[in-house]
Structure formats: structure tokens, C-alpha cells
PyMOL Python script that loads the backbone (N, CA, C, O; Angstrom):
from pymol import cmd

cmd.read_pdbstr("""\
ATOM      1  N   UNK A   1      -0.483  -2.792  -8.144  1.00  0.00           N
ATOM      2  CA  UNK A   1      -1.036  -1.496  -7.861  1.00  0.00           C
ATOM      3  C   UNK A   1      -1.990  -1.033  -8.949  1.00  0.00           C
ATOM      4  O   UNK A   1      -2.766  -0.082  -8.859  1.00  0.00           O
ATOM      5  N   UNK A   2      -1.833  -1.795  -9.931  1.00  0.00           N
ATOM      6  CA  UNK A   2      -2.358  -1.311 -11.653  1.00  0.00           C
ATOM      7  C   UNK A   2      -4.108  -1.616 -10.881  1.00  0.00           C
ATOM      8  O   UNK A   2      -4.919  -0.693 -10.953  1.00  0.00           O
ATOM      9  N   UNK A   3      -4.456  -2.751 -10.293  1.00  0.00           N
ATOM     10  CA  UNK A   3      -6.055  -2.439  -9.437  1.00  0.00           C
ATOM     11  C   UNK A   3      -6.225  -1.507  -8.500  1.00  0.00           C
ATOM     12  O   UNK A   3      -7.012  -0.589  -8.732  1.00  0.00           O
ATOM     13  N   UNK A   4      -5.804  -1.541  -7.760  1.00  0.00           N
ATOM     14  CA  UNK A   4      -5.892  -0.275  -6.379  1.00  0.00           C
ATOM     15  C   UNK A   4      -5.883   0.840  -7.248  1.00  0.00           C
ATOM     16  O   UNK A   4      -6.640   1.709  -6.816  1.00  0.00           O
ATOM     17  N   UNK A   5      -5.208   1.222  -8.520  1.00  0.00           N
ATOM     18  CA  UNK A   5      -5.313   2.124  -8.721  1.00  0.00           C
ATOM     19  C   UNK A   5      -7.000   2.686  -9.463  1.00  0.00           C
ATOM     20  O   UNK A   5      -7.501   3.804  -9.577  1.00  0.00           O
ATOM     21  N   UNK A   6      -7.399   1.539  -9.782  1.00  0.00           N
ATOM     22  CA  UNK A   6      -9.176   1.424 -10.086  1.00  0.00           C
ATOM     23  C   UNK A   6     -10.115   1.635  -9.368  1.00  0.00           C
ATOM     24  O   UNK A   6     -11.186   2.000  -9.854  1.00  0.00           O
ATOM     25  N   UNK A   7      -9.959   1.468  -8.112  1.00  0.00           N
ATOM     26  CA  UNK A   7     -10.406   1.761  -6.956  1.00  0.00           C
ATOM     27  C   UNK A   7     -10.765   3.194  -6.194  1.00  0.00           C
ATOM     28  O   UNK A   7     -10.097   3.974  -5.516  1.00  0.00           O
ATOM     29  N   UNK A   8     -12.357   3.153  -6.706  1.00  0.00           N
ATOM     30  CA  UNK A   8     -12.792   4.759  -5.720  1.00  0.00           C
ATOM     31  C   UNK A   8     -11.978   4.444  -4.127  1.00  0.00           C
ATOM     32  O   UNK A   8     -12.025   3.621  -3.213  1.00  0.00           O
ATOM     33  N   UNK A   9     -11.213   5.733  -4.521  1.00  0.00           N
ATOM     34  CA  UNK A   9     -10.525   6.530  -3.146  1.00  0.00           C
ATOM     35  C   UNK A   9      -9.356   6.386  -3.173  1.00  0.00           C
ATOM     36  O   UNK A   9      -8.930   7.209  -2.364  1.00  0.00           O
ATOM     37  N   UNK A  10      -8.411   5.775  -3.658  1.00  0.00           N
ATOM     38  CA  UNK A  10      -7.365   5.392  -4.128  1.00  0.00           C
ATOM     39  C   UNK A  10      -6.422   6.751  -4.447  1.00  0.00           C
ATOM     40  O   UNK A  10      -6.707   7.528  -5.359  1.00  0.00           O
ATOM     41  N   UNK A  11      -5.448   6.898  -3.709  1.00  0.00           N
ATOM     42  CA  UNK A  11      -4.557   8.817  -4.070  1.00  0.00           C
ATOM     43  C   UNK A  11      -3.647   8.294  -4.080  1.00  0.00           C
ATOM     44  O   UNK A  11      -2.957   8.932  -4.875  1.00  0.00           O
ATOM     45  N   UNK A  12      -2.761   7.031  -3.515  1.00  0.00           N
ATOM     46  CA  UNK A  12      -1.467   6.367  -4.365  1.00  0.00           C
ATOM     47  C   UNK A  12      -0.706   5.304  -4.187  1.00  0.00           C
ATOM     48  O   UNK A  12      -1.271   4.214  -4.283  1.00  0.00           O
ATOM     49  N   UNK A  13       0.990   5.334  -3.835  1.00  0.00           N
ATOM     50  CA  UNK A  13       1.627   4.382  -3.455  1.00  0.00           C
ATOM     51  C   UNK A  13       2.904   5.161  -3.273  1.00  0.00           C
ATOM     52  O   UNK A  13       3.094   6.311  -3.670  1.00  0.00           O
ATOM     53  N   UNK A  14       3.686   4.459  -2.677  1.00  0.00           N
ATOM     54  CA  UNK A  14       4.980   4.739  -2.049  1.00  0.00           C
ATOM     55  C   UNK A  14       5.888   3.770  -2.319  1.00  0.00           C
ATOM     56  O   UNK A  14       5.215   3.221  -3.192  1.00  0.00           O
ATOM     57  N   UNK A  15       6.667   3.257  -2.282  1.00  0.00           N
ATOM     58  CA  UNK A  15       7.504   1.807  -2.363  1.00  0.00           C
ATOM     59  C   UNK A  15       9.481   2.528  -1.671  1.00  0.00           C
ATOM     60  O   UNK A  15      10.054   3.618  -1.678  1.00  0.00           O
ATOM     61  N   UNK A  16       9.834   1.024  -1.162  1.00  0.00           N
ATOM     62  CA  UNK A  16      11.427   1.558  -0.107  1.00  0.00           C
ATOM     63  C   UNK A  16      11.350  -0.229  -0.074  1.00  0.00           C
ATOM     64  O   UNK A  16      10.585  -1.163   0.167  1.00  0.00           O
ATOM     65  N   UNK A  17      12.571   0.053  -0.451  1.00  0.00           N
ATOM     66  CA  UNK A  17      13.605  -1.008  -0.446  1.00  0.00           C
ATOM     67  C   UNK A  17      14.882  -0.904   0.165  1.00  0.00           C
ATOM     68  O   UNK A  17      15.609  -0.002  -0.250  1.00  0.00           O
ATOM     69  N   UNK A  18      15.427  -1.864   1.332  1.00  0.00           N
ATOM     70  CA  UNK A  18      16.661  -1.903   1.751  1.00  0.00           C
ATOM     71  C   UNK A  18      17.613  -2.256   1.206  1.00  0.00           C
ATOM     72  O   UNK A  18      17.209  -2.877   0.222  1.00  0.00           O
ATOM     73  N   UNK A  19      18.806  -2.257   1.221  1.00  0.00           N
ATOM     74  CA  UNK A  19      19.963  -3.297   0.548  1.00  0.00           C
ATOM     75  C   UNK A  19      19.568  -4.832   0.781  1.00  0.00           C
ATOM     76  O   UNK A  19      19.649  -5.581  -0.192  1.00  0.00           O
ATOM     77  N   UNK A  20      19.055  -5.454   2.275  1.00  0.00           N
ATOM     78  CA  UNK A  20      18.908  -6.418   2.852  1.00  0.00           C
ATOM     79  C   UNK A  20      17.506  -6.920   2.196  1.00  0.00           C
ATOM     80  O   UNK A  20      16.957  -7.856   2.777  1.00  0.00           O
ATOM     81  N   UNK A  21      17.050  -6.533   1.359  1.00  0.00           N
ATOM     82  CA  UNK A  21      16.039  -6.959   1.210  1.00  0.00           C
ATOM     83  C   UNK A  21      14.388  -6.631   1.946  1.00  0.00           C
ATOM     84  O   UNK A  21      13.288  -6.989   1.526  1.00  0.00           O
ATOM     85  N   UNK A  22      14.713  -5.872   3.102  1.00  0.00           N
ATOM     86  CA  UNK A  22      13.591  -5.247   3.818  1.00  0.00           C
ATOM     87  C   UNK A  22      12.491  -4.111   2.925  1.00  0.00           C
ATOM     88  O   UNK A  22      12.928  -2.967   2.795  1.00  0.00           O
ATOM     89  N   UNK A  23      11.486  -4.334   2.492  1.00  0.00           N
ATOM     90  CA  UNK A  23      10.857  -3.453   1.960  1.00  0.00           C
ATOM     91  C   UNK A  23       9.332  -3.033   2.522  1.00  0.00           C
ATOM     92  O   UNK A  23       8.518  -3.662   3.198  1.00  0.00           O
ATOM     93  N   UNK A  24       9.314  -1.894   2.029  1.00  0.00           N
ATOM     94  CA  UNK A  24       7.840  -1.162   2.467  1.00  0.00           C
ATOM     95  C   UNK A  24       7.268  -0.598   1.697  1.00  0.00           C
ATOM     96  O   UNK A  24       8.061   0.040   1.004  1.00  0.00           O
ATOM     97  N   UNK A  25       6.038  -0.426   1.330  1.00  0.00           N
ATOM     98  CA  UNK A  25       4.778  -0.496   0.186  1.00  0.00           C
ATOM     99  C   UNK A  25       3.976   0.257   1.576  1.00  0.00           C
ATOM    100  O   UNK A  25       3.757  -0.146   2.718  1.00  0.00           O
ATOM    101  N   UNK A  26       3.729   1.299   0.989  1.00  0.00           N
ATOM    102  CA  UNK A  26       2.714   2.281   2.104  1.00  0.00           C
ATOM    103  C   UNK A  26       1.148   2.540   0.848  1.00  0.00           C
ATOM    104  O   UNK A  26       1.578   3.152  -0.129  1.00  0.00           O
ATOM    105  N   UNK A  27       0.236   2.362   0.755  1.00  0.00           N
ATOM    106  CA  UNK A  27      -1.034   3.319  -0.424  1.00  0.00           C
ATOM    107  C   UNK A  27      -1.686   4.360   0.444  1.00  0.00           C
ATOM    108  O   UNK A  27      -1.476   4.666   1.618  1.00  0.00           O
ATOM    109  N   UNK A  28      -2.290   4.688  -0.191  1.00  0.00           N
ATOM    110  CA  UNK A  28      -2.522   5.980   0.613  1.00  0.00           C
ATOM    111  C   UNK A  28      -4.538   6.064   0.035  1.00  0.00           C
ATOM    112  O   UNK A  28      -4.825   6.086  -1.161  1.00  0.00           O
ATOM    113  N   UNK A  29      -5.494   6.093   1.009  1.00  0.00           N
ATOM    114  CA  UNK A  29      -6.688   5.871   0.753  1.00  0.00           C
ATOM    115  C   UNK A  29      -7.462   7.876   1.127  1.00  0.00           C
ATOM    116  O   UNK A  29      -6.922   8.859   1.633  1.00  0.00           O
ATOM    117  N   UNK A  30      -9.085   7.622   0.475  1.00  0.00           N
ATOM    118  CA  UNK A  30      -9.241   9.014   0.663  1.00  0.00           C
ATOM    119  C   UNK A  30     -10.114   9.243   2.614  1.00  0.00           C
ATOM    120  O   UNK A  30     -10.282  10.214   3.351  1.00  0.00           O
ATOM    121  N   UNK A  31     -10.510   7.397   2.739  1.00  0.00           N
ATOM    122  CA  UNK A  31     -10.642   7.165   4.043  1.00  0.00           C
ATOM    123  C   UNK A  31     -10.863   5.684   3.934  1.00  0.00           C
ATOM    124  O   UNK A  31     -10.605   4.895   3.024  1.00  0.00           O
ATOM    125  N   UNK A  32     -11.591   5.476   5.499  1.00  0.00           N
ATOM    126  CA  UNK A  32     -11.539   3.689   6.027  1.00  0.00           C
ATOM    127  C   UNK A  32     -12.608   2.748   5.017  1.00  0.00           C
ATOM    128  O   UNK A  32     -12.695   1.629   4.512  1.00  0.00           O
ATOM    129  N   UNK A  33     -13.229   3.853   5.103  1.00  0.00           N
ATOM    130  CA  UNK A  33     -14.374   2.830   4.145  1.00  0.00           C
ATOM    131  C   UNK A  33     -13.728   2.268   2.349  1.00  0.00           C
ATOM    132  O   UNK A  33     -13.925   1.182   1.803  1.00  0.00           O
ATOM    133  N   UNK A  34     -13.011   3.379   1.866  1.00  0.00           N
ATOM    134  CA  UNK A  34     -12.270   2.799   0.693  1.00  0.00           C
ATOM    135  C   UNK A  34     -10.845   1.691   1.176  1.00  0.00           C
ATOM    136  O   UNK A  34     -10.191   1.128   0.298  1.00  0.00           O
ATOM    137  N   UNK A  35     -10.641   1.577   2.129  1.00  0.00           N
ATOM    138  CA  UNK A  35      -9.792   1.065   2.437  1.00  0.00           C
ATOM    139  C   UNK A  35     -10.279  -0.522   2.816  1.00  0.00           C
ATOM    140  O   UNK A  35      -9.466  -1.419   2.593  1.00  0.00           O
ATOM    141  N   UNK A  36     -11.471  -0.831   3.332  1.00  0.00           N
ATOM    142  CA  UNK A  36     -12.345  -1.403   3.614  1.00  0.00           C
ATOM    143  C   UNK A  36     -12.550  -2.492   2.125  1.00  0.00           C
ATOM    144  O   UNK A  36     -12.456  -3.703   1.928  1.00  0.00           O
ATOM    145  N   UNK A  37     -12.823  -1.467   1.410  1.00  0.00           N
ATOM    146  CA  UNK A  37     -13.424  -1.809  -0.217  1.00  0.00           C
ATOM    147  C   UNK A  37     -12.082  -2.447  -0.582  1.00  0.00           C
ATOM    148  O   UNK A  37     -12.030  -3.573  -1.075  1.00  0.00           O
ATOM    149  N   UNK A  38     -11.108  -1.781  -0.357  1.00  0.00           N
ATOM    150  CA  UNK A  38      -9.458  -2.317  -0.989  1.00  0.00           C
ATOM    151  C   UNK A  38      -9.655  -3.927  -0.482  1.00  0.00           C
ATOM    152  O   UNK A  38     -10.156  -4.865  -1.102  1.00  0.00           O
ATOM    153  N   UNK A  39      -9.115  -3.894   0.780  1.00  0.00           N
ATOM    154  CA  UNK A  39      -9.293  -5.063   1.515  1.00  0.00           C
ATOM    155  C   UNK A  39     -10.527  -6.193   0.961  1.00  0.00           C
ATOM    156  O   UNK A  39     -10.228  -7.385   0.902  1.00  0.00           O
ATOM    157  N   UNK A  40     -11.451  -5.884   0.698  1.00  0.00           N
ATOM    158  CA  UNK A  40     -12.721  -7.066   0.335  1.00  0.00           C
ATOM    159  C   UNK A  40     -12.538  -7.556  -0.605  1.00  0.00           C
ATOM    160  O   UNK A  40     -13.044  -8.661  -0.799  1.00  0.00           O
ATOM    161  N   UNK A  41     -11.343  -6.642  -2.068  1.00  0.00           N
ATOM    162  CA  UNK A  41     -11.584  -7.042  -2.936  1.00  0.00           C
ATOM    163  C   UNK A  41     -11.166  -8.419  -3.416  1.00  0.00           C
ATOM    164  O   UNK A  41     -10.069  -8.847  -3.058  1.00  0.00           O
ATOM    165  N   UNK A  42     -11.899  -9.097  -4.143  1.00  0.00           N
ATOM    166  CA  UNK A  42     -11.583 -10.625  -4.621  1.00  0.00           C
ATOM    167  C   UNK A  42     -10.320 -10.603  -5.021  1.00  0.00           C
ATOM    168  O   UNK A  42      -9.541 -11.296  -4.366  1.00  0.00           O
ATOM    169  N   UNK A  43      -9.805  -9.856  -6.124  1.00  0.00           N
ATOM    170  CA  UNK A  43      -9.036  -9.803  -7.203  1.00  0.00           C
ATOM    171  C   UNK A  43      -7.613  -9.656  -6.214  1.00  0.00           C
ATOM    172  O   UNK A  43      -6.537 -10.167  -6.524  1.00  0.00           O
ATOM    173  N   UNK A  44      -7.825  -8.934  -5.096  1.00  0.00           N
ATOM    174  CA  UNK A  44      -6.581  -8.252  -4.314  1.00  0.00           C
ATOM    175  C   UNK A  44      -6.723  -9.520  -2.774  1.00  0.00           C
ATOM    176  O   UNK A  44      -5.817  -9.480  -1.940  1.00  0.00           O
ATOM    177  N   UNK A  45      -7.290 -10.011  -2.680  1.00  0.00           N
ATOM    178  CA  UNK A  45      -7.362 -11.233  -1.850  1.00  0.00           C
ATOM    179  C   UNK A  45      -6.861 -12.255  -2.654  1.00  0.00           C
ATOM    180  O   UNK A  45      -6.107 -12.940  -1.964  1.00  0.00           O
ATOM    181  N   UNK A  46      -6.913 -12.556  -3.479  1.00  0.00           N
ATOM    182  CA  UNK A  46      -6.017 -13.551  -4.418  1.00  0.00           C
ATOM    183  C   UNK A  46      -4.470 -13.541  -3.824  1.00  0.00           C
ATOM    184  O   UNK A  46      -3.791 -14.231  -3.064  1.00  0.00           O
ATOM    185  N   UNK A  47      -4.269 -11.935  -4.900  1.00  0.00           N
ATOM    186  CA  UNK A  47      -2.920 -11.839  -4.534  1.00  0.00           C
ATOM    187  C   UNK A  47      -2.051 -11.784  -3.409  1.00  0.00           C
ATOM    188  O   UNK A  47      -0.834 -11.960  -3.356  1.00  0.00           O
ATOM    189  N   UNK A  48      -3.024 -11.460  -2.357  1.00  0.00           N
ATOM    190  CA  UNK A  48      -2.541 -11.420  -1.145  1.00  0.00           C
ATOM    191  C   UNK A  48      -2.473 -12.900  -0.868  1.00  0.00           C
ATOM    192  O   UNK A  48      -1.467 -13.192  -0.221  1.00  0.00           O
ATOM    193  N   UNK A  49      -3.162 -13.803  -1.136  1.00  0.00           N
ATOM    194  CA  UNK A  49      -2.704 -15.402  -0.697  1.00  0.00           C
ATOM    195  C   UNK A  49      -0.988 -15.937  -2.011  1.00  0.00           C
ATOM    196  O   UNK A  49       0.026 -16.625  -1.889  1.00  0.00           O
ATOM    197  N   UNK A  50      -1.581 -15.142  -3.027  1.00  0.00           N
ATOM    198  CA  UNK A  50      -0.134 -14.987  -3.677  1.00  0.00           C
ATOM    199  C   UNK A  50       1.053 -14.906  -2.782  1.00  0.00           C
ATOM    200  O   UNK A  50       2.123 -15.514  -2.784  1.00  0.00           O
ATOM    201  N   UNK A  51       0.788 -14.411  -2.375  1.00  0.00           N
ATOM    202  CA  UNK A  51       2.339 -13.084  -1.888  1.00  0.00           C
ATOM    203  C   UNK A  51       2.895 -13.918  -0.274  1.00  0.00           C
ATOM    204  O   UNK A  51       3.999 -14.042   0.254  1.00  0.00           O
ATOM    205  N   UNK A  52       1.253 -14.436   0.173  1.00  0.00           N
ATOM    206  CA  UNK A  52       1.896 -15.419   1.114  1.00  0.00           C
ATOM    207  C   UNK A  52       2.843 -16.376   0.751  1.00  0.00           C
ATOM    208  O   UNK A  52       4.002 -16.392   1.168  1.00  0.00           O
ATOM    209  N   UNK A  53       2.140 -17.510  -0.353  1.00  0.00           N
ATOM    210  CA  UNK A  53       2.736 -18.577  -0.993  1.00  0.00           C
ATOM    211  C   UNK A  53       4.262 -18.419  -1.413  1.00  0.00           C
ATOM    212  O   UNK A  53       5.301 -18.987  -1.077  1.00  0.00           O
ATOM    213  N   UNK A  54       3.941 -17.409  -2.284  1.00  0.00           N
ATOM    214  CA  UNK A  54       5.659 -17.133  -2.966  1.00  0.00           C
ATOM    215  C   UNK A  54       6.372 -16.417  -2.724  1.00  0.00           C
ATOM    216  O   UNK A  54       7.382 -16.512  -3.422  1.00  0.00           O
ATOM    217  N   UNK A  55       6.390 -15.444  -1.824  1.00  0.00           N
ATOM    218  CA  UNK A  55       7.359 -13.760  -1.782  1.00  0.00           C
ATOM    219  C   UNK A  55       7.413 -13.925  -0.247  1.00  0.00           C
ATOM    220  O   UNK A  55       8.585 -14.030   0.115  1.00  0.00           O
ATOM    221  N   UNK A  56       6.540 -13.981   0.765  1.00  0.00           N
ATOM    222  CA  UNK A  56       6.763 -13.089   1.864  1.00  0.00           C
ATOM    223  C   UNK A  56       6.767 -14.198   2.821  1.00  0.00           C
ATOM    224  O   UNK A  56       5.902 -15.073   2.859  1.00  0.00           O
ATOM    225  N   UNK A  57       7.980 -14.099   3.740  1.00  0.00           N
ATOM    226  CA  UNK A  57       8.077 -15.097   5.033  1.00  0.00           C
ATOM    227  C   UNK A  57       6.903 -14.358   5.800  1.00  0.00           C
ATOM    228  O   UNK A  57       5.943 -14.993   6.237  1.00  0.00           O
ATOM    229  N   UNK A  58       7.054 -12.669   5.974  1.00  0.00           N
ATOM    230  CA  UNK A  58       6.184 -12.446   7.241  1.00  0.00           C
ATOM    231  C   UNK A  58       6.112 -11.380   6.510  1.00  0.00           C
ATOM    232  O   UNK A  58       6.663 -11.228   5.420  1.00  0.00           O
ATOM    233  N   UNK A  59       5.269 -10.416   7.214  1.00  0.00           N
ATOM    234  CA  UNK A  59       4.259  -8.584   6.406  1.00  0.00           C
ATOM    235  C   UNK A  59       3.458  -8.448   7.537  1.00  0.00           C
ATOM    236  O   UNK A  59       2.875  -9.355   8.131  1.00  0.00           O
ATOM    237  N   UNK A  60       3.468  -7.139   7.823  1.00  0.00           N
ATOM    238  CA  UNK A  60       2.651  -6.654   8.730  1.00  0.00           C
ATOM    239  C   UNK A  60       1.827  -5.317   7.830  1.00  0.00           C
ATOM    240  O   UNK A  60       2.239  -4.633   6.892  1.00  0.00           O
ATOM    241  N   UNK A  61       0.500  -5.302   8.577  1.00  0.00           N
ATOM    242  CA  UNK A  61      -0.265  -4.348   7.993  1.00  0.00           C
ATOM    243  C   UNK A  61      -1.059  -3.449   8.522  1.00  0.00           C
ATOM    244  O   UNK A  61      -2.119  -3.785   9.051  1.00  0.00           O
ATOM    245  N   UNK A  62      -0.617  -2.062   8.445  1.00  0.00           N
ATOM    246  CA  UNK A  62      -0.860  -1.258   9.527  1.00  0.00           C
ATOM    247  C   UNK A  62      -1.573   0.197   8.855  1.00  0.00           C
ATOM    248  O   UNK A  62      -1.022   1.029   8.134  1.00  0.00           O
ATOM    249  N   UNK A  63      -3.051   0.174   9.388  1.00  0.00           N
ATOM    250  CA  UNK A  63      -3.691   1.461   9.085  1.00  0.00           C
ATOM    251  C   UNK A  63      -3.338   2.840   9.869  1.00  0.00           C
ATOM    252  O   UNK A  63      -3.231   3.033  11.080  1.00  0.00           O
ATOM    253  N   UNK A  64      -3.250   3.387   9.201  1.00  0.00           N
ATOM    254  CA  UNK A  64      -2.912   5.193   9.935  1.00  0.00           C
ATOM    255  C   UNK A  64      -3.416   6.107   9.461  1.00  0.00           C
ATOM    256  O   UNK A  64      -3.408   6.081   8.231  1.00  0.00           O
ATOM    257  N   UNK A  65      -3.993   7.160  10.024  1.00  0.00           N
ATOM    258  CA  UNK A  65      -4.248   8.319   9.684  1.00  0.00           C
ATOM    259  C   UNK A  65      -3.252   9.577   9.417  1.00  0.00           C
ATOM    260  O   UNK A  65      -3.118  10.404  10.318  1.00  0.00           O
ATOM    261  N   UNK A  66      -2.661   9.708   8.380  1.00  0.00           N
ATOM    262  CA  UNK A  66      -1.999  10.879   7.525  1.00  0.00           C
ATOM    263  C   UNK A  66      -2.867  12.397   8.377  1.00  0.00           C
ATOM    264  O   UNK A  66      -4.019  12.588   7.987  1.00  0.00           O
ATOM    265  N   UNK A  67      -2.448  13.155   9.209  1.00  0.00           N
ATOM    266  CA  UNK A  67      -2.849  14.188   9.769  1.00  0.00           C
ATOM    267  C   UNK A  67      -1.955  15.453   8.888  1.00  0.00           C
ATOM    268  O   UNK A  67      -2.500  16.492   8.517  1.00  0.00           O
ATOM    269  N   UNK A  68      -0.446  15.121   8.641  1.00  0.00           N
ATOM    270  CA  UNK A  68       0.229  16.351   8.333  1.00  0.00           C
ATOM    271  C   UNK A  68       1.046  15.814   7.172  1.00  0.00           C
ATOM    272  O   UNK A  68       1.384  14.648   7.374  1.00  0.00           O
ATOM    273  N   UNK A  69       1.470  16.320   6.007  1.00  0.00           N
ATOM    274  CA  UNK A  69       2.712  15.927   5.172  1.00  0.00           C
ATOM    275  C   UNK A  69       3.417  17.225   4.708  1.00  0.00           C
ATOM    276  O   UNK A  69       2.944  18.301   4.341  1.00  0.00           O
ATOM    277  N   UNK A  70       4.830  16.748   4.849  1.00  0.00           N
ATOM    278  CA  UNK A  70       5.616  17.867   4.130  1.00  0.00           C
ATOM    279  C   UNK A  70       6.835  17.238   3.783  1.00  0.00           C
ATOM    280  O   UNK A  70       7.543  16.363   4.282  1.00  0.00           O
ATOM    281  N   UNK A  71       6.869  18.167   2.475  1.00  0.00           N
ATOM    282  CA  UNK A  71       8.404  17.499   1.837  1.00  0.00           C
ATOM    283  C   UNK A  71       9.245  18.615   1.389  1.00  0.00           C
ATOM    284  O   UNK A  71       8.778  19.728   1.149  1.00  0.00           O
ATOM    285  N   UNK A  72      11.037  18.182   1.228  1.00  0.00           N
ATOM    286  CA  UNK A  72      11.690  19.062   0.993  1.00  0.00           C
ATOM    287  C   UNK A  72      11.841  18.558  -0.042  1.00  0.00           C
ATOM    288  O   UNK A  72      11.682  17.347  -0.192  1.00  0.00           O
ATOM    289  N   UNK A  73      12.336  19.720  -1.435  1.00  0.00           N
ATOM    290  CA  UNK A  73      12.302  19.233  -2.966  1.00  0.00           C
ATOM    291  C   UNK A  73      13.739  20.067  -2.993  1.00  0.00           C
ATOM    292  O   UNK A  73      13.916  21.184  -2.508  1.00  0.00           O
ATOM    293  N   UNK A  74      14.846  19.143  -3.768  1.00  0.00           N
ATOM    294  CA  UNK A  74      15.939  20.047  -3.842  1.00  0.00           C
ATOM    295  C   UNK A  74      16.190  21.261  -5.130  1.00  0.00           C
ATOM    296  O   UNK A  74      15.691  21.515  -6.226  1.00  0.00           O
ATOM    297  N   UNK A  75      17.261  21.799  -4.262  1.00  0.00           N
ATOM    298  CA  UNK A  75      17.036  23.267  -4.895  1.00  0.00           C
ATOM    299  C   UNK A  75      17.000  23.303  -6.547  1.00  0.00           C
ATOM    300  O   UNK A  75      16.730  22.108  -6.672  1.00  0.00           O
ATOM    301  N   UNK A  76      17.057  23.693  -7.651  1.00  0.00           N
ATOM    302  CA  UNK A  76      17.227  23.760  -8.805  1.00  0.00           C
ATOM    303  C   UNK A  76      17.979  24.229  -9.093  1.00  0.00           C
ATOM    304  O   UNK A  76      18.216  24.337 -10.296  1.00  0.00           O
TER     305      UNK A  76
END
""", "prot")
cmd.dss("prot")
cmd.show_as("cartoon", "prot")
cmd.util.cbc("prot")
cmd.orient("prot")
């Protein structure tokens, strides 16, 4: 994430882990075209053939548009 985070348009990351090992990595872009730029990059195409090779049987990758967010923060 230490690149993406170099990256004009770049607002963050998320990370969730199961007990089972199931995990999810969400970033969050300022639109498609930086997302675009994410995707082309050399440095992050590497790792992504990385991540094939050594870490991941299967990954799916799914763009969305963020329309609404809200969070509850507990009380103090």
C-alpha cells in the first residue's frame, strides 16, 4: 500500500480478515481515471503477478462507486 499511497487520487485502504483465512483489501480512489493509473502501474503489476505466484489461489476484483458512508464510533 506504501505505493498506492504515492499515487494522485489515492484516499486509502481498508483490510478484514477471517479466522479461515478469507480476506478483503478494499482502496478507495478519488475516481476511475486514478484507478486506471493504479492499475497501469509497472511497480503494482509486478506485484500483482507476485501475489498470483505466491499468496493467492483465486481474488476477485471489483470496482464500485462509494455513493453514501456512515459510521458508528463508540460512545466515550
Amino acid at each position: 500500500m506504501e505505493l498506492a499511497a504515492q499515487h494522485p487520487g489515492f484516499l486509502g485502504v481498508e483490510h478484514a480478515r477471517t479466522p479461515g483465512s478469507a480476506a478483503i483489501t478494499v482502496s478507495y480512489w478519488t475516481d476511475e481515471a486514478a484507478i486506471k493509473a493504479w492499475r497501469d502501474d509497472a511497480e503494482h503489476r509486478e506485484a500483482q503477478a507476485a501475489g498470483r505466484e505466491r499468496w493467492y489461489k483465486s481474488f476477485a476484483i471489483r470496482i464500485a462507486k462509494v455513493e453514501s458512508a456512515r459510521q458508528m464510533e463508540p460512545d466515550t
